[in-house]
N, C-alpha and C positions, 0 to 999 in steps of 0.2 A: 469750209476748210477749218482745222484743227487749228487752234492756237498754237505758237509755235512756244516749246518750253522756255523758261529765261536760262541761261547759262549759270551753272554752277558757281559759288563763291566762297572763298576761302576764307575763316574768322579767327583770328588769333585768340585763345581765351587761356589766361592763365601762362602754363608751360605749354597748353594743347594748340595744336590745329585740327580744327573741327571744318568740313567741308558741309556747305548746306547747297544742295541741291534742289532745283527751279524755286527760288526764291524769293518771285513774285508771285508767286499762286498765292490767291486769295483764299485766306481762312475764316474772319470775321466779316460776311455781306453789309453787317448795319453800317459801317463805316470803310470797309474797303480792306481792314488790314493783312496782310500777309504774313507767309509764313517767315520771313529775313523778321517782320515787325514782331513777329512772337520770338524770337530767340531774340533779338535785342530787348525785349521787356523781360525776360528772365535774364540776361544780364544783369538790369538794371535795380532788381532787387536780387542779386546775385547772394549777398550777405543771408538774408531772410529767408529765401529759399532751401539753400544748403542748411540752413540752421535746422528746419523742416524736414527735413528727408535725411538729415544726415543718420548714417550708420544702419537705417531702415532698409528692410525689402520694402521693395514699391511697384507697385503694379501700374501700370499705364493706362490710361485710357487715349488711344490713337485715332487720327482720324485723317485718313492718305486722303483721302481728297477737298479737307476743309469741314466743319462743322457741321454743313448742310449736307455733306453725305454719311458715309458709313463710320459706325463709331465699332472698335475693335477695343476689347477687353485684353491686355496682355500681360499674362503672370512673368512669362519668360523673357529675360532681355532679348530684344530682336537679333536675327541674325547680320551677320557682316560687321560685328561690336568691334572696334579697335584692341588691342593688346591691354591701354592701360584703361580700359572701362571697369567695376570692381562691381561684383553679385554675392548673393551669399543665400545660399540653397535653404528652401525651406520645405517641409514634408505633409505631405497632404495625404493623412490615412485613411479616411474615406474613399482616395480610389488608389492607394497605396502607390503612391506616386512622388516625385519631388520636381520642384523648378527651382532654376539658377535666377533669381530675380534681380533686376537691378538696385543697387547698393551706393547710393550719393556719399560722396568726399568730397567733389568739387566741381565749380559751378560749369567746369566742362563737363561732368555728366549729362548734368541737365541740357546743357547747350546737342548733343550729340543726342538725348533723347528727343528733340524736338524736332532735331533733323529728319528723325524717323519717325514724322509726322507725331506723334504724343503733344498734347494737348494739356491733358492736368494729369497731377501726379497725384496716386492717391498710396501711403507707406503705412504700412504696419505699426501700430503703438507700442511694438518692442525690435529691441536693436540685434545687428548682428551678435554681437558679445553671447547672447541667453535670448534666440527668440522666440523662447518658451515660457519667458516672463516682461511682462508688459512695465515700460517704466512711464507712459503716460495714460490717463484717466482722459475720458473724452465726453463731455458733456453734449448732445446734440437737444437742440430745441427745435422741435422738426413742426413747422406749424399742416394741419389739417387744411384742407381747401378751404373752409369760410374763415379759417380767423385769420383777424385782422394781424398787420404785423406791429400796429400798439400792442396788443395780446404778448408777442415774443418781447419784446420792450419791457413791459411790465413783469415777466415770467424770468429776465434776465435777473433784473432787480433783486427777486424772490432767490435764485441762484446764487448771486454777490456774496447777497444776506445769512445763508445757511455756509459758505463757504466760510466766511469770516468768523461765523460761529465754532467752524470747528478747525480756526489759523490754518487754514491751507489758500493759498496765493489761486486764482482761476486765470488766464490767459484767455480774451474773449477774442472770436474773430466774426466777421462774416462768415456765410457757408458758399455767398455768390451765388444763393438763390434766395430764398425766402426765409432764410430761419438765420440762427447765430449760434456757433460752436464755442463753447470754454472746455480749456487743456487745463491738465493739473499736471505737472511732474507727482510720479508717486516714485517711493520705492519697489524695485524690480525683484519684490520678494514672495510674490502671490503670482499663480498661474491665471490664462485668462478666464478661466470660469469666478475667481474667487474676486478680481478686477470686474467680471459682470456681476455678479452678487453683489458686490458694494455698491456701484451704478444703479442697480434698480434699487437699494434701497435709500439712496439718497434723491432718487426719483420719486419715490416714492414720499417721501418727508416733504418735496415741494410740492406733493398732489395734497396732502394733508394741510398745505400753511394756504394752496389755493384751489380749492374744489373746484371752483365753476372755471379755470382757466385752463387747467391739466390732465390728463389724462396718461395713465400709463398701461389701460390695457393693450394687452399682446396684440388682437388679431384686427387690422385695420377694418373691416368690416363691421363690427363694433364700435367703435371710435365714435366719440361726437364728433363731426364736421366742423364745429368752432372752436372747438379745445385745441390745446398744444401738447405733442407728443411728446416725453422727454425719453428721447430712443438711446437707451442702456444697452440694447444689442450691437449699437458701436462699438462696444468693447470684447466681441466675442472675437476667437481667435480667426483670423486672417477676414476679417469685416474692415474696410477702410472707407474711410471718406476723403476728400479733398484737401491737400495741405493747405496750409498759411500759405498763402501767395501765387498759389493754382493757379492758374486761369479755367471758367469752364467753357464747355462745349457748347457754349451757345452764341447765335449770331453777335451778340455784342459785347462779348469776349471780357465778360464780368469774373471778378476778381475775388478771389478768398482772404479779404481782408482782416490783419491784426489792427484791433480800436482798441481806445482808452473805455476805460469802464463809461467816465462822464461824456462820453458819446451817445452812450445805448439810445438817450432820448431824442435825439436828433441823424442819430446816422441813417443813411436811403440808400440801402447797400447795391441800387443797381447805378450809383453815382460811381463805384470802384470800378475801373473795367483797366484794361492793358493799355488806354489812352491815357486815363489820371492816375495811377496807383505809381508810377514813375517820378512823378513829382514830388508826391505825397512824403514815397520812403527816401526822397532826396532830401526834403525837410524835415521830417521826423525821426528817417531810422525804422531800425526794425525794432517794433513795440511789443515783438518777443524775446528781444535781446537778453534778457534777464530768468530765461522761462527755466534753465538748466541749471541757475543757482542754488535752488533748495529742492528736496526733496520729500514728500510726506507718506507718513504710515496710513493704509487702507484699513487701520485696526478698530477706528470707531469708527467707520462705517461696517467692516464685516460683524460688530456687536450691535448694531443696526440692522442688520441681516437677521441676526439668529433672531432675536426681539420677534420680527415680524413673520418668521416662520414659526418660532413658538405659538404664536398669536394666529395662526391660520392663515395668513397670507397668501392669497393662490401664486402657488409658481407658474411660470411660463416655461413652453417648453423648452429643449433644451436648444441651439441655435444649430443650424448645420456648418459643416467645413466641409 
């Protein structure tokens, strides 16, 4: 016999009423949690999330029957949206096309995306306003199957290190898998090619400061196996990753955590999941709270660009949309 559904419940958030529907269905197996327990953990870093998504298209990654089943890629806000849900259309000339995507203002969106099964949010590095120019940099440290994750640890450091060099602020988080993201606010005055131009060449300046750790060639087939990728194609246009505060798609329902720099050397990012990161941002706050303050010119990194193309640099090709 069919388990029988849990009956619908009503969640006050904000000004909204947000209606969640069978909200005991299990989403996370390693611990049991459900889908009421995911939309009360994006409550509960309601501040941090919204700061994350805000003003962004965001693409969803869904999953109607829990993690261990089918995972749905979805540009367009789902159907059945309430009146005050808020999108902001983006163009996709590759198959000469547009979607209404969803567009976070408050932490009822999110609450209402997760009713429609949505799982982590992954938004655009440029905002409604101009989302033809990118106002965040996104550093991924995407580790290869053999390296170890001291390797991303140490490859952080090197990251710090060059940012400081050139006074720009980095925002480090977990990825909630195996690696660690740093955000830059930049100025929203470069299109995204000229945003991936800068990325690979400051990728490329941390393969130079550590050879045997790095690697930034293109095509993973290549790759050393123990190197770490520092993936600049994060920043091509309509390429997202996982916000600060995601949860992802996996049974134990690990968490895209903002850390303090002096963490890198002890943080064991499958510690972060939708059990403890509740806690965490009860005591700490959100450790991106400051990420909108300043903003910086991509101008000595794109003179970092020209440098290394002058000099022969192979380009990669160019990324698809």
């Amino acid at each position: 016999m069919a388990k029988e559904k849990s009956p619908a419940i009503e969640l006050e958030v904000g000004e909204r009423t947000v209606r969640v529907s069978n909200p005991d269905r299990v989403y996370f197996p390693a611990r049991g949690e459900t889908k009421l327990d995911l939309v009360k953990y994006y409550l509960s870093v309601g501040d941090g999330i919204v700061r994350a998504l805000r003003e962004r298209p965001c693409m969803l990654h869904r999953f109607p029957s829990g993690v261990s089943g089918e995972k749905v890629h979805q540009k367009r806000l789902p159907h059945g949206a309430p009146p005050w849900m808020e999108t902001v259309q983006v163009k996709f000339p590759r198959y000469n096309r547009t979607a209404d995507e969803l567009c976070v203002t408050e932490i009822a969106h999110v609450a209402w995306a997760v009713q429609m099964s949505t799982v982590e949010f992954h938004p655009w590095n440029s905002r409604r306003a101009d989302t033809e120019k990118p106002d965040e940099w996104r550093i991924d440290l995407d580790p290869m199957p053999d390296c170890p994750f001291d390797r991303v640890r140490s490859v952080a450091h090197v990251v710090h290190e060059v940012l400081d060099e050139l006074d720009m602020e980095g925002y480090p988080k977990t990825s909630g898998g195996s690696g660690i993201h740093i955000y830059v606010r930049v100025e929203p005055a470069y299109g995204f090619s000229d945003v991936r131009r800068a990325a690979l060449a400051f990728a490329r300046e941390v393969e130079r400061r550590v050879p045997d750790d790095v690697t930034t060639t293109w095509w993973r087939k290549d790759r050393d196996p123990k190197k770490l990728f520092v993936d600049y194609n994060q920043n091509a246009r309509d390429h997202t990753i996982a916000s600060a505060y995601s949860v992802r798609g996996n049974p134990e329902g690990t968490v895209s955590t903002p850390i303090h720099w002096d963490e890198i050397d002890t943080v064991e990012p499958k510690a972060f999941t939708i059990a403890t990161v509740p806690d965490r941002f009860a005591e700490l706050g959100d450790l991106h709270a400051t990420i909108d303050d300043k903003s910086h010119s991509l101008a000595p990194l794109l003179e970092w660009a020209e440098r290394d193309e002058r000099e022969g640099a192979e380009e990669p090709p160019p990324p698809e949309e």
